[in-house]
C-alpha angles and dihedrals in degrees: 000000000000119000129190112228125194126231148144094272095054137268113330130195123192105224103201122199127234147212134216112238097179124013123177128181121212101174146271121328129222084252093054090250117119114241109241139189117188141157110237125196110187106212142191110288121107143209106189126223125190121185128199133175112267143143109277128348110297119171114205109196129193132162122038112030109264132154123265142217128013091354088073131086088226092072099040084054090054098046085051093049087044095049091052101046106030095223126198101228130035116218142228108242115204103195117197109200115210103141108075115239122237100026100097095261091118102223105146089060084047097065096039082072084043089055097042098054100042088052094047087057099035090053097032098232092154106216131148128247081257090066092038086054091055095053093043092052084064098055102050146351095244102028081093085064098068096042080071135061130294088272127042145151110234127198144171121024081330097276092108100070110172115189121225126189108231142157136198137172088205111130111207136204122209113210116182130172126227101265128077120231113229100227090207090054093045093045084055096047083044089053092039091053099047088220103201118217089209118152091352123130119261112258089246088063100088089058096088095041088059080088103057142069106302089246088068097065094056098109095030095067091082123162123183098203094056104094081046089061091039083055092058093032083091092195089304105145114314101226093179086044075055103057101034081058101055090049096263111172097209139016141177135167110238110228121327091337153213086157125063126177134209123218119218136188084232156048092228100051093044085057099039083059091046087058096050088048095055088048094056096059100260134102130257147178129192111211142135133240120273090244103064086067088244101132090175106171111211130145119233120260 
């Protein structure tokens, strides 16, 4: 999914969000982690990262507001990589931040695998996505997802990431409010209210209907954790209210939230959803999964 380009101004990767078209909750592990299993789509919305030699690890960010330094996973990632493969020279790390942090889009551990990979080219370490799956496994619970392939069925904590070759014509739309929806906050309100998976679809299910008309997968984009979020929204914007009033088919909420999206069968009713988001005071972003081959580059209004 992540590939390493050469320029002047040094080796880029492109680090893509994702969404979370399924996720289901079975409990508490021994290691205090749920155990998950969810259906994850990377799409086409970028950070960029751009790597050149230097003495020591130092992260640049621009764009969106993010923390720097050792309180991002960029540079965890690096120190990880650095503490593998012993290389001679450090780097100097630009982040451009496009995906905005704490709505469930994943993009911090998104760029984690960025980092790792750029810096396993930029420093020729030579290790397989298999050793860069074990590190990233170390840095965070998702940075092992986008070490895989634009689809994927993730389980466990996150570590066991089994790629699956799919298509789909759906356009989405990311909608997202302008709070950010703490994932530790939103895992406790899931375990204080017992939510019960009884007589609801497995998170594999929504694999067979990618292929069909947008309206088919309705009762497939199904997220545990999203009656948990709805609990600590305390009447803050209703993105999904937002979308099923402006006639979206089918809608889901990615990760633990704030953000949902909405899949559509066109270009023009994905955007006509995007602008009745933005009217009504919220962000959005029309886009496609990484899978259908689209890798449209536009920046979220």
């Amino acid at each position: 999914m992540l590939g390493v380009t050469s320029s002047a101004q040094g080796l880029t990767v492109e680090a893509p969000a994702k969404v979370n078209l399924t996720l289901r909750v079975f409990g508490v592990r021994d290691d205090g982690y749920h155990d998950l299993e969810s259906v994850v789509a990377a799409v086409a919305l970028f950070d960029t990262l751009v790597f050149e030699p230097a003495d020591g690890i130092h992260l640049v960010c621009g764009g969106i507001d993010v923390p720097g330094g050792e309180d991002n996973l960029v540079t965890t990632a690096a120190r990880a990589l650095a503490d593998e493969c012993r290389p001679a020279k450090g780097a100097r790390i630009r982040l451009e931040k496009r995906i905005p942090p704490g709505r469930g889009f994943g993009g911090g551990s998104s760029d984690a695998a960025a980092a790792l990979v750029g810096l396993n080219a930029l420093w020729d370490c030579g290790l397989g996505r298999q050793e860069l799956t074990r590190l990233g496994t170390g840095v965070g619970s998702d940075v092992p997802l986008f070490l895989a392939s634009p689809v994927a069925v993730m389980r466990g904590r996150g570590e066991r990431v089994e790629p699956v070759a799919a298509t789909s014509s759906w356009w989405l739309v990311l909608a997202w409010p302008d709070y950010e929806m703490p994932t530790a906050e939103v895992y406790a309100a899931y375990d204080r209210l017992g939510a019960s998976m009884d007589g609801r679809s497995a998170a594999t299910d929504i694999l067979p209907r990618l292929a069909g008309p947008a309206r088919r997968a309705r009762r497939f984009l199904v997220n545990d954790l999203e009656p948990a979020a709805d609990s600590i929204r305390r009447g803050r914007f209703d993105v999904r209210g937002c979308l099923e009033q402006a006639g979206a088919a089918a809608i889901g909420m990615t990760g633990s939230g704030s953000a949902c999206f909405a899949v559509a069968d066109t270009e023009v009713e994905a955007r006509r959803l995007a602008e009745a988001v933005r009217a009504a005071g919220a962000k959005s972003h029309v886009t496609t999964l990484l899978a259908d081959g689209k890798q449209q580059r536009e920046k979220p209004t």
